[in-house]
Each structure stands twice: as C-alpha cells, then as structure tokens.
C-alpha positions as CSV (number, residue, x, y, z in Angstrom):
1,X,0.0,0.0,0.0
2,X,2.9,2.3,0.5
3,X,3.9,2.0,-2.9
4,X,0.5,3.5,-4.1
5,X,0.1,6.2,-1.8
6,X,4.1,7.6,-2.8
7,X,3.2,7.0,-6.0
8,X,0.5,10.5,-5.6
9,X,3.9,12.3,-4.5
10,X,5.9,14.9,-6.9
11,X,9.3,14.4,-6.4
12,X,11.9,16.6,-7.3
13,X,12.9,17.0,-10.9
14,X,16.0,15.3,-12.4
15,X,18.1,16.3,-14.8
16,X,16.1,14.8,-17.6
17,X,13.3,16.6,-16.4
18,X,11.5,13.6,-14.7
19,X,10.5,13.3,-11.3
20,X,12.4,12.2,-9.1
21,X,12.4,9.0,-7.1
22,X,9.1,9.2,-3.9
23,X,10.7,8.5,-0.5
24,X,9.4,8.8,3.1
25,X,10.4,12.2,3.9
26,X,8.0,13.1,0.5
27,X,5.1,11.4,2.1
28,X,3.0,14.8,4.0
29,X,1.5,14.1,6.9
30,X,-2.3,13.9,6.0
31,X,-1.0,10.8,3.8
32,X,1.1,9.4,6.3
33,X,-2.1,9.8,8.2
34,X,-4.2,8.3,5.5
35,X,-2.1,5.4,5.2
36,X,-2.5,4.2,8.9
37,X,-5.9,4.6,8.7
38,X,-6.1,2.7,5.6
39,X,-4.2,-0.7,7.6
40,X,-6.6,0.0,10.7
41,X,-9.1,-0.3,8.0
42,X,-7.8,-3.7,6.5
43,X,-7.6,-5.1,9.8
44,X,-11.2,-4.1,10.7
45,X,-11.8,-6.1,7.8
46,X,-10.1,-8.7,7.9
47,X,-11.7,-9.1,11.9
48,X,-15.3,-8.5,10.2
49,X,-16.0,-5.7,11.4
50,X,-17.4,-4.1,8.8
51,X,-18.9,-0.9,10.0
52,X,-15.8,0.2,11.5
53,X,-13.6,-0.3,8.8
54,X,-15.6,1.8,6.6
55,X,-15.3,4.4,8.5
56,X,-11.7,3.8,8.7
57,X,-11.4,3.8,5.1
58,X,-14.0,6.9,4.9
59,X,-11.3,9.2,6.9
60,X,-8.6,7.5,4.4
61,X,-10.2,8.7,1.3
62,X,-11.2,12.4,3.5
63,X,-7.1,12.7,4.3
64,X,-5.8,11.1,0.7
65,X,-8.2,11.2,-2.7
66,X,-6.1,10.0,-5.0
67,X,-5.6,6.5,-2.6
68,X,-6.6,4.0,-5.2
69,X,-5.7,1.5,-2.2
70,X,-8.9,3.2,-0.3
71,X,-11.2,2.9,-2.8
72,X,-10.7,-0.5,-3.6
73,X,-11.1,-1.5,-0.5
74,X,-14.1,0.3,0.6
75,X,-15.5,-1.1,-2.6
76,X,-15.0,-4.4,-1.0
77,X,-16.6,-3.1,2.3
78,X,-19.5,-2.3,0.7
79,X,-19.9,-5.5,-1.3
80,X,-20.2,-7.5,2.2
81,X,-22.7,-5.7,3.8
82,X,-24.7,-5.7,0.2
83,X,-24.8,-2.1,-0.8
84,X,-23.7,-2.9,-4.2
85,X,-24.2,0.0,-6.1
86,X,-21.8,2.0,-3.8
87,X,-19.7,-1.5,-4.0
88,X,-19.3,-0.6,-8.1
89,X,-19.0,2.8,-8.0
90,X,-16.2,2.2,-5.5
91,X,-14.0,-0.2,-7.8
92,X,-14.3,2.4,-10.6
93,X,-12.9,5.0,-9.0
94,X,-10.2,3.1,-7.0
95,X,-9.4,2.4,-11.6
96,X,-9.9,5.7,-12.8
97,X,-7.5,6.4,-10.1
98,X,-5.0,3.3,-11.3
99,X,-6.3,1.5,-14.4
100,X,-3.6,-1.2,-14.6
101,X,-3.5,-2.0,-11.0
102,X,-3.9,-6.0,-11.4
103,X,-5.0,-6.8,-7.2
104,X,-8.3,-3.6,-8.2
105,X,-9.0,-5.8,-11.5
106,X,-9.2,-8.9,-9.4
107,X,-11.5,-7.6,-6.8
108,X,-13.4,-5.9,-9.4
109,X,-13.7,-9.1,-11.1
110,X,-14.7,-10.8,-8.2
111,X,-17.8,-8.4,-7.5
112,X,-18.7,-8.7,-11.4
113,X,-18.6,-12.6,-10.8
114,X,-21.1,-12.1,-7.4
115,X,-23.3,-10.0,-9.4
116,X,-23.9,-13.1,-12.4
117,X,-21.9,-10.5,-14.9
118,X,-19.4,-13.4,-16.2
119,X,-18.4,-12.0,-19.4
120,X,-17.2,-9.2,-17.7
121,X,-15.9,-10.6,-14.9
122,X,-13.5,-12.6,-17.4
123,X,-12.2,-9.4,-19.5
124,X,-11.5,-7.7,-15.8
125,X,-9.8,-11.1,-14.6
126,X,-8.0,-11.2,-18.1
127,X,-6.9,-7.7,-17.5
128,X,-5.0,-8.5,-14.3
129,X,-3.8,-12.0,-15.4
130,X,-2.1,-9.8,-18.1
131,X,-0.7,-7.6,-15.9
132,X,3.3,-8.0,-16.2
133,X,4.9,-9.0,-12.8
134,X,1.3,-9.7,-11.4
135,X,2.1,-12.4,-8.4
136,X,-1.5,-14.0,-7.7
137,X,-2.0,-15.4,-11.0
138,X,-3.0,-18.4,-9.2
139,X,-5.4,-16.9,-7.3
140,X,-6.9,-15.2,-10.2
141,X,-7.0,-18.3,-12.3
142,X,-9.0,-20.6,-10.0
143,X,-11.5,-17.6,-8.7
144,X,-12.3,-17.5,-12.4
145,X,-12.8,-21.0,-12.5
146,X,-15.1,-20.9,-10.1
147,X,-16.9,-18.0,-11.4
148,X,-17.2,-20.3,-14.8
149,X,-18.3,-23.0,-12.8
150,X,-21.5,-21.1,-11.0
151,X,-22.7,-20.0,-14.1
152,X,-22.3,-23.1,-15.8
153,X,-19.4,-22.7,-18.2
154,X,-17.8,-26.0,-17.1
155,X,-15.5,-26.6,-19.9
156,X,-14.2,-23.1,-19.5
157,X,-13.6,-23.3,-15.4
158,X,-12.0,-26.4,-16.4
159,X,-9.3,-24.9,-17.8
160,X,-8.9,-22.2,-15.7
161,X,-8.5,-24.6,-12.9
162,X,-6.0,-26.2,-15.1
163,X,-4.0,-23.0,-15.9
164,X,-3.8,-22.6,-12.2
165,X,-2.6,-26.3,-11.7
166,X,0.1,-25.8,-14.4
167,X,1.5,-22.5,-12.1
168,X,1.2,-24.3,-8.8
169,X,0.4,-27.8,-8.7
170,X,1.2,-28.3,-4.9
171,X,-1.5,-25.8,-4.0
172,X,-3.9,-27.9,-2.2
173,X,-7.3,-25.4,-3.4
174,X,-6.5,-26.0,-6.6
175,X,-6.3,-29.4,-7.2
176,X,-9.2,-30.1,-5.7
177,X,-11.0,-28.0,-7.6
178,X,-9.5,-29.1,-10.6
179,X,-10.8,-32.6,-9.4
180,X,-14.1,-31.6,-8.8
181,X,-14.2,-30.7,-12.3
182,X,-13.3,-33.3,-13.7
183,X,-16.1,-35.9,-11.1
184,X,-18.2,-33.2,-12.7
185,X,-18.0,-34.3,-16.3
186,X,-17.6,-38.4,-15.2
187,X,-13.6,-38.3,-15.5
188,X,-13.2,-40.3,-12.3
189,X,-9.8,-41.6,-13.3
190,X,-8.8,-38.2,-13.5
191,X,-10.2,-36.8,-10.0
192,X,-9.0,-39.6,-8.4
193,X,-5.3,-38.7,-9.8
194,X,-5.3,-35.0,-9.1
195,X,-7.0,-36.4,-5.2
196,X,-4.2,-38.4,-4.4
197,X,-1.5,-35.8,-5.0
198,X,-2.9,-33.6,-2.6
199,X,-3.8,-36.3,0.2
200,X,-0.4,-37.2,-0.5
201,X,0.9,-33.8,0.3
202,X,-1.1,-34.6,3.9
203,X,-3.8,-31.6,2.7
204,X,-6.7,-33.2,3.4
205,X,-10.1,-31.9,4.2
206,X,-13.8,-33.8,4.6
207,X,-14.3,-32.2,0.6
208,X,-11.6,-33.8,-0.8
209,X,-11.9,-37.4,0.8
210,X,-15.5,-37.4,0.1
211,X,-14.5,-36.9,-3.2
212,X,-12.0,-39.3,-3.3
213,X,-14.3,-41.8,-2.1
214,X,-16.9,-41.1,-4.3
215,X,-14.7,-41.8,-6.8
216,X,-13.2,-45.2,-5.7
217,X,-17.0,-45.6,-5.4
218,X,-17.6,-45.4,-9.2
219,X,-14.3,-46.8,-9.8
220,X,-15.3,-50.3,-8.0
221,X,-11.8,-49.9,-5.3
222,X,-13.0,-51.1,-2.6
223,X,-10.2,-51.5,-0.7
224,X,-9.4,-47.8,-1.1
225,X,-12.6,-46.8,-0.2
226,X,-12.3,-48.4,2.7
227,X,-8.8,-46.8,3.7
228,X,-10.4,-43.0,2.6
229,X,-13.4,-43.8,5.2
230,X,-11.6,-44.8,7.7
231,X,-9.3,-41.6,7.6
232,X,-12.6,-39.2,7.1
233,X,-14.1,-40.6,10.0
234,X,-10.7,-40.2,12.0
235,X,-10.2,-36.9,11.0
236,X,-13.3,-35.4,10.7
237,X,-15.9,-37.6,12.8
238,X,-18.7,-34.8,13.3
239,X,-18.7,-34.0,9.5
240,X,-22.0,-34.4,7.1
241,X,-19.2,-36.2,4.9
242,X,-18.6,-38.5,7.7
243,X,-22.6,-39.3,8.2
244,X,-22.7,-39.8,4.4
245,X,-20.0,-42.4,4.5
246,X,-21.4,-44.5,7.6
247,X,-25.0,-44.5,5.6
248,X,-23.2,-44.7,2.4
249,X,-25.1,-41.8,0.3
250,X,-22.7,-41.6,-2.6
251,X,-24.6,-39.7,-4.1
252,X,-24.6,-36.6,-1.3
C-alpha cells in the first residue's frame, strides 16, 4: 500500500526533467495519516468488522483522494454488507484512479462474478492475469474457474482450474477444484489422480476425501474406499461427509 500512496507524491525534478524518485520524507503528513488509517481499516476487515472499517477507510479517502488503495477496498466493504451500487461505484474510482492495478481488476472481477456479470468478470480477470509482474495469477485463475463454474461454463472453469494447476500444482485449493471438475464431467480416473496428489501432500479436508471416495465408489476400489473412510471418520468424525459415508449416500 505504500507503494500507491508515494506513487501520488511529486518528487523533485531530475536532470532529464522527470520526477524524481518518492521517499518517506515526501510522504505529507495527511498521507502518512491516511495510510495508517487505511491498515486500521484492513484489519477491521479482515476481523469483520465491517462498520468500523468503513469508517476507517472513509477518513482515508477524506485525508488522501487519489488512494486507489482506499477505494478498492471500501468497494470491497460495501460489497459484504450488500450495498452494491456503492460496491461498483467504489471499484471504478479506485481504476480511474490506477487503471492497470492488477489486485483492483481482481476484486473488481470478483464483484462482477457475485453480481452473475461473467463476461465481464473474465475481461477484468483477463486484465489483471495480463498484468506484467502480477504475483496472484494463481489466485486469479482458479477464482475464475469458479466463477465459470457457478454459471455453468464447465469446460471453460476447467481450464482455468488447469491453468492454475500448471502454475502451482502443490497448492492444495486448486487441485481439488481441478478434481471436482473433472467428477463433474464423469472423468473419475482423473479426479482420483489429481486427489491423491494432494492427500499425498497430507492436505486433506472432509471435501476432498469425500470426493476421493466417491470416486473409488464409481471406480469399484473397494479397498481404497475403505482406507479413505476410515481416515474421514478419524479426521473429521462430526462431518456431514462423515454421516454420508457410515450411511453410504454416494450420491450426497
């Protein structure tokens, strides 16, 4: 966040006539100010207190307009307690402020993908996915997945789950995800494969053993079944997954 709010900073002009480089004795106090008021909001946040943190990020906006940081944010406030229109309007601004800022595309899309807008969602995912030195690529990828997936583009979440899986395939989200769509379309073989590599890993959660159970179901292992229920109802006893499995509802 530092970054952005140096970035509304006018250095000192080089010899080439530029600006020179922001540092912290550029920053004035009302954006120093802004900026801690900013974090206190994130932390509200990320603590769910919503009402707070929008004031928070209501005095960071008052001491620093240009924070593109702030706007994003409160845009993200606003989609959680459902006032969406102020959501929206939030995301623009925190653009118009910093068009190419790849994290704003990604919540953006994420708000566009809420609201059942898909074909927008994917040009403001694409946006951010094209963003040179953008770091969450995997995140982006498999949130558009699932986006695809809710509104029923199954082929295409598939392959964002797979683009995802080809940038980190030890991330445990992911390949279950990517498993999940492939059960989806009857590619059992193929769940069961991506399932194993993350139990393997030791990620396991009552999702992705159901699954994997499910699909030595279909498959006819018994004796692998038998080993996946045993761990589900060691690991996760109280689970729904766990009740499904001692009544054997395969199809839950």
């Amino acid at each position: 966040m530092m970054a952005v709010l140096l970035g509304g900073c006018a250095g000192s002009a080089g010899r080439n006539g530029s600006s020179d480089i922001a540092t912290e004795s550029d920053i004035s106090p009302e954006q120093k100010r802004a900026l801690l008021r900013l974090e206190l909001a994130a932390a509200y946040f990320g603590n769910g207190q919503n009402l707070v943190a929008l004031d928070e990020v209501k005095q960071a906006i008052a001491l620093n307009p240009n924070s593109s940081d702030a706007y994003s944010l409160r845009g993200l406030i606003y989609t959680r307690i459902g006032e969406m229109d102020f959501a929206e309007d939030s995301f623009k601004r925190a653009l118009a402020l910093k068009p190419n800022a790849a994290p704003i595309q990604h919540n953006y899309g994420v708000f566009l993908c809420q609201q059942g807008r898909l074909p927008e969602a994917e040009k403001m995912f694409a946006r951010a996915l094209g963003s040179p030195g953008y770091p969450d690529r995997v995140k982006t990828w498999t949130t558009q997945g699932l986006c695809q997936r809710k509104a029923g583009a199954m082929a295409e979440g598939r392959t964002s789950f797979l683009r995802a899986y080809e940038l980190d395939p030890s991330n445990p989200t992911v390949g279950y995800n990517l498993a999940l769509s492939m059960a989806e379309s009857g590619e059992w073989n193929r769940a069961q494969f991506y399932l194993a590599r993350i139990h393997a890993a030791g990620a396991r959660t009552p999702e992705s053993l159901w699954l994997a159970i499910k699909a030595d179901q279909r498959l006819g292992d018994s004796s692998a079944l038998a080993q996946l229920g045993t761990q589900l109802r060691t690991l996760f006893p109280k689970s729904p997954q766990a009740q499904w499995y001692e009544r054997k509802a395969f199809d839950e």
